[in-house]
MMTF fields as JSON, N, C-alpha, C and O atoms, coordinates in Angstrom:
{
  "mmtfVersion": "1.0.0",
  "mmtfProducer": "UNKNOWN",
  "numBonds": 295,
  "numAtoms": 296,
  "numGroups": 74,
  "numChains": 1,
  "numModels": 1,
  "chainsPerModel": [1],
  "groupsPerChain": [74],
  "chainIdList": ["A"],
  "bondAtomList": [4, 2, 8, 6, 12, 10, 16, 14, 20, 18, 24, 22, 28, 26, 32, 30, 36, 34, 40, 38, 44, 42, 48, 46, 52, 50, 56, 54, 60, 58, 64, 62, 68, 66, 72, 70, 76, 74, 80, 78, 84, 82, 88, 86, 92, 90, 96, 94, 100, 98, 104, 102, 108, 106, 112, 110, 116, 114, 120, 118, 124, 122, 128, 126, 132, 130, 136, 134, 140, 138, 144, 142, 148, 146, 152, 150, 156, 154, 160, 158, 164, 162, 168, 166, 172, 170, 176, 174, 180, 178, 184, 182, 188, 186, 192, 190, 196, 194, 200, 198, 204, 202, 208, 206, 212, 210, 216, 214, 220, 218, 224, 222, 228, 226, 232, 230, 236, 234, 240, 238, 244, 242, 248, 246, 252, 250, 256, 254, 260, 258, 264, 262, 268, 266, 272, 270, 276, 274, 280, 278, 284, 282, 288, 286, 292, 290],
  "bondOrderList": [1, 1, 1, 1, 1, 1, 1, 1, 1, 1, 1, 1, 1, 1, 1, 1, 1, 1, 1, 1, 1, 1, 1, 1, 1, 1, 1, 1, 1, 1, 1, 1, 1, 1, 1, 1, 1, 1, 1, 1, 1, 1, 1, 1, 1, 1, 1, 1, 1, 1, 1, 1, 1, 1, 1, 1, 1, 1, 1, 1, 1, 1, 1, 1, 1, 1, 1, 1, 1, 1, 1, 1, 1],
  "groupList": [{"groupName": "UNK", "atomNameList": ["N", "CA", "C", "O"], "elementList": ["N", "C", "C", "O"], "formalChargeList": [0, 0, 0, 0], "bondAtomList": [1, 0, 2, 1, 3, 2], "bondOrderList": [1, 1, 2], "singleLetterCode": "X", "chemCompType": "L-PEPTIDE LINKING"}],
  "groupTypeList": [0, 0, 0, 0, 0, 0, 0, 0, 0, 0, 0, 0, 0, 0, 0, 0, 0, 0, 0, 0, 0, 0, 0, 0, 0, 0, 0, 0, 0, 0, 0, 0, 0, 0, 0, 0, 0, 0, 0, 0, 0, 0, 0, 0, 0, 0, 0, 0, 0, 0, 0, 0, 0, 0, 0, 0, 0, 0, 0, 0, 0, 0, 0, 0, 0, 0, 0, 0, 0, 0, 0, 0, 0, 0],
  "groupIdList": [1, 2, 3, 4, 5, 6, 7, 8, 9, 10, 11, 12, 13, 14, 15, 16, 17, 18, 19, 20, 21, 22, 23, 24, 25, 26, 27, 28, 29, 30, 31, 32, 33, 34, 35, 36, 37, 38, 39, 40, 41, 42, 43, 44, 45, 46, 47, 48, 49, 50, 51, 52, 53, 54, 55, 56, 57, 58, 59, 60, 61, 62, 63, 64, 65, 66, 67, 68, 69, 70, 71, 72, 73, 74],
  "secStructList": [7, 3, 3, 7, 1, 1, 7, 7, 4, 4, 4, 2, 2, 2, 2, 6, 6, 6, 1, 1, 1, 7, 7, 3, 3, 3, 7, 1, 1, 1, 7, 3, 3, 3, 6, 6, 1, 2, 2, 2, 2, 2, 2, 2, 2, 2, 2, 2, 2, 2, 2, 2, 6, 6, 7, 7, 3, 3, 3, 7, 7, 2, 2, 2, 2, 2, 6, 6, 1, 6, 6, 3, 3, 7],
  "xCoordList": [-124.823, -125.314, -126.107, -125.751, -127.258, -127.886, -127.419, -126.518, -128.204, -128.286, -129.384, -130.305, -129.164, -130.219, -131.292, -130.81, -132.57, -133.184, -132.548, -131.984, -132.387, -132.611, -131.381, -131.03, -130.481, -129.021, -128.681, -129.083, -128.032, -127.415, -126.46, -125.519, -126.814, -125.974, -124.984, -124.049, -124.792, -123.248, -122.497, -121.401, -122.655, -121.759, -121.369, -120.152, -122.26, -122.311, -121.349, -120.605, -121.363, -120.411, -119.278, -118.439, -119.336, -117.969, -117.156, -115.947, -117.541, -117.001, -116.856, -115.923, -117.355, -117.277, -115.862, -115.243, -115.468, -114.09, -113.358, -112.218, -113.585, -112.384, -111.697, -110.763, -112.915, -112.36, -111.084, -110.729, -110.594, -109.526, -109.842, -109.336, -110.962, -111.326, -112.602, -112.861, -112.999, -114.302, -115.175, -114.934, -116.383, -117.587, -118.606, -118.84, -119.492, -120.234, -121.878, -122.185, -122.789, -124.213, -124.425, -123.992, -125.214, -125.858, -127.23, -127.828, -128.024, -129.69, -130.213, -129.355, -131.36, -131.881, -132.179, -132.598, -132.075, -131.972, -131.073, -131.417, -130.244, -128.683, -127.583, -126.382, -128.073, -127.065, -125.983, -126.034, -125.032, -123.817, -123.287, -122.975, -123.181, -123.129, -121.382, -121.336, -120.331, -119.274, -119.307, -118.891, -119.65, -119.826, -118.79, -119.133, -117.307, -116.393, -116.847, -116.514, -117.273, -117.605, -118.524, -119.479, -118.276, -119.426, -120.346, -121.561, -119.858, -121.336, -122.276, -123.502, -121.408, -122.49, -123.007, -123.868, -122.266, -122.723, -124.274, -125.267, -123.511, -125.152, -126.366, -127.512, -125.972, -127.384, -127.931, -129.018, -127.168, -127.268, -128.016, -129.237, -127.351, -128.31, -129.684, -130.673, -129.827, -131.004, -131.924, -133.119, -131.245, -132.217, -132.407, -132.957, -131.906, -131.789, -133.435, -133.36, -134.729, -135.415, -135.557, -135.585, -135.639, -136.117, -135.176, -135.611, -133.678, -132.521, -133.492, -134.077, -133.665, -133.75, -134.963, -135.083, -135.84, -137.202, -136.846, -137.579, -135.531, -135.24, -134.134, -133.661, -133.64, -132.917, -131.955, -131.845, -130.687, -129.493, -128.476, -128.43, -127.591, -126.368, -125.889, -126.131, -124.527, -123.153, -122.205, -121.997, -121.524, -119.938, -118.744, -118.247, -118.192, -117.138, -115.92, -116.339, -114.188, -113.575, -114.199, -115.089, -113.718, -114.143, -113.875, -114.859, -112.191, -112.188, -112.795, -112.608, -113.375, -114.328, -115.604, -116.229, -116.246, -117.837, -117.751, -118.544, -116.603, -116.24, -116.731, -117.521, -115.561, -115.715, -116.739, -116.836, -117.723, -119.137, -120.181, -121.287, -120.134, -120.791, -122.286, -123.485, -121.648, -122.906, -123.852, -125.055, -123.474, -124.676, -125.346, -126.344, -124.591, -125.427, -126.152, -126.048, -126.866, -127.67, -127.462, -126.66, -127.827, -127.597, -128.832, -129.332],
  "yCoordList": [-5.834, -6.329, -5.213, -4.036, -5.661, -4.656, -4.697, -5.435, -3.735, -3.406, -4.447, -4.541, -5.616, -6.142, -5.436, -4.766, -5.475, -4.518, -4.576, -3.527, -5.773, -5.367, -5.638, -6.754, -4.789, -4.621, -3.647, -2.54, -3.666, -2.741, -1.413, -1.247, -0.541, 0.592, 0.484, -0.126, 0.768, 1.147, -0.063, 0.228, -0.875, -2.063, -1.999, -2.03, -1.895, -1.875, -0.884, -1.138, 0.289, 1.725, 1.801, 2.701, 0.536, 0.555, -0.387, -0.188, -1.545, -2.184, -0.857, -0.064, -0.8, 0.283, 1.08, 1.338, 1.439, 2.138, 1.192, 1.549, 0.104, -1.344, -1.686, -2.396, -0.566, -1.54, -0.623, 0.517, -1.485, -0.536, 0.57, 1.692, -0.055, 1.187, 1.969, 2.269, 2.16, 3.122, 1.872, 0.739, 2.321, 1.741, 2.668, 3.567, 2.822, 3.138, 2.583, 1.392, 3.615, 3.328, 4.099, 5.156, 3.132, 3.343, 3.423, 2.403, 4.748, 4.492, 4.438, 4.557, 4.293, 3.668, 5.256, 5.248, 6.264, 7.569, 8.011, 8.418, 7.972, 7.684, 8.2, 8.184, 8.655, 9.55, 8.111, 6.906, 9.1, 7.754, 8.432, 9.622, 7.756, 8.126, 7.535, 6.313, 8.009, 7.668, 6.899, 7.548, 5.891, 5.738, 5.745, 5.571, 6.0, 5.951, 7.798, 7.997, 8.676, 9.568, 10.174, 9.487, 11.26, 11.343, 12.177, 12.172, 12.759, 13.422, 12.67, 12.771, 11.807, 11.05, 9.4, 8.578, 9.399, 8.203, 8.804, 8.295, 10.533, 11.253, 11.305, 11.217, 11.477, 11.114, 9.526, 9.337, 8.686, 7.237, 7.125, 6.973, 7.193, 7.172, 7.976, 7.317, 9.231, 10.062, 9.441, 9.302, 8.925, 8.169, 6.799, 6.197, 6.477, 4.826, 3.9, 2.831, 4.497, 3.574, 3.753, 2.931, 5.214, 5.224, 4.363, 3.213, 4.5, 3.924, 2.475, 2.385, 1.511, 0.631, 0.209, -0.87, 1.274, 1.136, 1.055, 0.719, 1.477, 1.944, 0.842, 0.944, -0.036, -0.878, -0.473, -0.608, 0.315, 0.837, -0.319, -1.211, 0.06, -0.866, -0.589, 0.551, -1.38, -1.29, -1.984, -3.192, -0.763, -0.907, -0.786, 0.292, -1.994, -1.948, -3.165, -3.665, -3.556, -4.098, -5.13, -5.054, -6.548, -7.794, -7.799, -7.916, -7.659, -7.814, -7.0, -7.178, -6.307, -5.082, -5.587, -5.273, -6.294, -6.968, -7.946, -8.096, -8.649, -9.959, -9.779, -10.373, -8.347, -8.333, -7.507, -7.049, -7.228, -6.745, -7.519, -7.012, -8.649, -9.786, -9.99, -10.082, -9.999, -10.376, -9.243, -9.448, -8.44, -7.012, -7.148, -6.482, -8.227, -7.234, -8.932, -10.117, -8.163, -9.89, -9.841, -8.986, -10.316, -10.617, -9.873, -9.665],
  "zCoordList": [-91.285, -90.029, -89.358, -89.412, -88.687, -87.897, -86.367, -85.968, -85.486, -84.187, -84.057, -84.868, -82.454, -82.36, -81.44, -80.526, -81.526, -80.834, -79.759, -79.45, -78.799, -76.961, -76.889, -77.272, -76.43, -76.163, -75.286, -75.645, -74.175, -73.624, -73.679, -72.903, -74.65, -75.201, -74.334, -74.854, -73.363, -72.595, -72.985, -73.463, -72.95, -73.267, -74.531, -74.719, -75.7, -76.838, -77.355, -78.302, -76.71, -77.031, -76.409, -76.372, -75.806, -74.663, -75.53, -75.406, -76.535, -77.756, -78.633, -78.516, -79.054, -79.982, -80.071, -81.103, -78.61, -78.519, -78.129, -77.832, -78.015, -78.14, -79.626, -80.001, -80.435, -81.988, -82.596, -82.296, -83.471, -84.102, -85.009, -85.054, -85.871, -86.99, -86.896, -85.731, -87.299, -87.737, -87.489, -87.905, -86.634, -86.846, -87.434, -86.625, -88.844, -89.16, -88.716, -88.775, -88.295, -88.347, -89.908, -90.366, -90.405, -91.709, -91.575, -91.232, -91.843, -91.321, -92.831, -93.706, -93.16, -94.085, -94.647, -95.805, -94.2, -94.499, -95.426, -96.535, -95.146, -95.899, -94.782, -95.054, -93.514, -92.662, -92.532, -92.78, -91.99, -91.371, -90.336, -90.377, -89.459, -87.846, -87.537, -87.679, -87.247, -86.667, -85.265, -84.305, -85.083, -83.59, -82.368, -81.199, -82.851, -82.381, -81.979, -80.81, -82.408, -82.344, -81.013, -80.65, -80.403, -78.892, -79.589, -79.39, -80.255, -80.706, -81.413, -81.459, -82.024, -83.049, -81.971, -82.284, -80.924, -79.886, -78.893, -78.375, -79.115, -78.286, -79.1, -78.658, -80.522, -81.188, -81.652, -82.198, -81.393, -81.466, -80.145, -80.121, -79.167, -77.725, -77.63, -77.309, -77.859, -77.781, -78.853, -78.592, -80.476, -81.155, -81.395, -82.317, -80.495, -80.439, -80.946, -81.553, -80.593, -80.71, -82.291, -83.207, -82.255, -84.208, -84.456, -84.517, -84.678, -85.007, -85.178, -86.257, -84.327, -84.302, -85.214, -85.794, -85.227, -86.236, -88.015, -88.945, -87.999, -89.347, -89.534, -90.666, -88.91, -89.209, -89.725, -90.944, -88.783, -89.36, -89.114, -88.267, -90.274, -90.627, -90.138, -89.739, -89.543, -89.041, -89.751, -89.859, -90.34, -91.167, -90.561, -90.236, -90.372, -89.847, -90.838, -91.882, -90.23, -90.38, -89.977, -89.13, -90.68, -90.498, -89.387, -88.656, -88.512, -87.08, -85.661, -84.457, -86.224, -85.568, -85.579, -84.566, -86.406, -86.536, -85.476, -84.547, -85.745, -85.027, -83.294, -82.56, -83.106, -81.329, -80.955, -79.817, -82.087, -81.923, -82.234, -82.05, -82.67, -83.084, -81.959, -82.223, -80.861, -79.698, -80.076, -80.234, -80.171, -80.139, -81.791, -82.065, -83.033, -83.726, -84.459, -84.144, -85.538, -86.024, -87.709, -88.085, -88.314, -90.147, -90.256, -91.361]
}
């Protein structure tokens, strides 16, 4: 699943630490970003538009996609 472009990061990162497990960003680079992570939420925020140019994945638990579902798209 991707990030949909127009989404509200604070909300989005504020799920993020609602979930139980690991949410992975996957960039088409090969990096993988912890997003449960602040350091890795400060370079998600500071690179958010590339992020979004490069169409990074999000790996997570089935029930973790679920209560992130609004934010992300197929």
């Amino acid at each position: 699943m991707t990030i949909c472009k127009e989404n509200e990061i604070p909300s989005f990162l504020e799920a993020v630490q609602r979930c139980r497990g690991e949410v992975i960003l996957e960039t088409d680079t090969g990096d993988r970003l912890n997003l449960k992570s602040t350091l890795s939420q400060f370079v998600f925020i500071t690179g958010y538009k590339d992020l979004r140019d490069m169409n990074g994945r999000i790996a997570a638990g089935e029930a973790d996609l679920s209560m992130l579902s609004r934010y992300l798209t197929e």
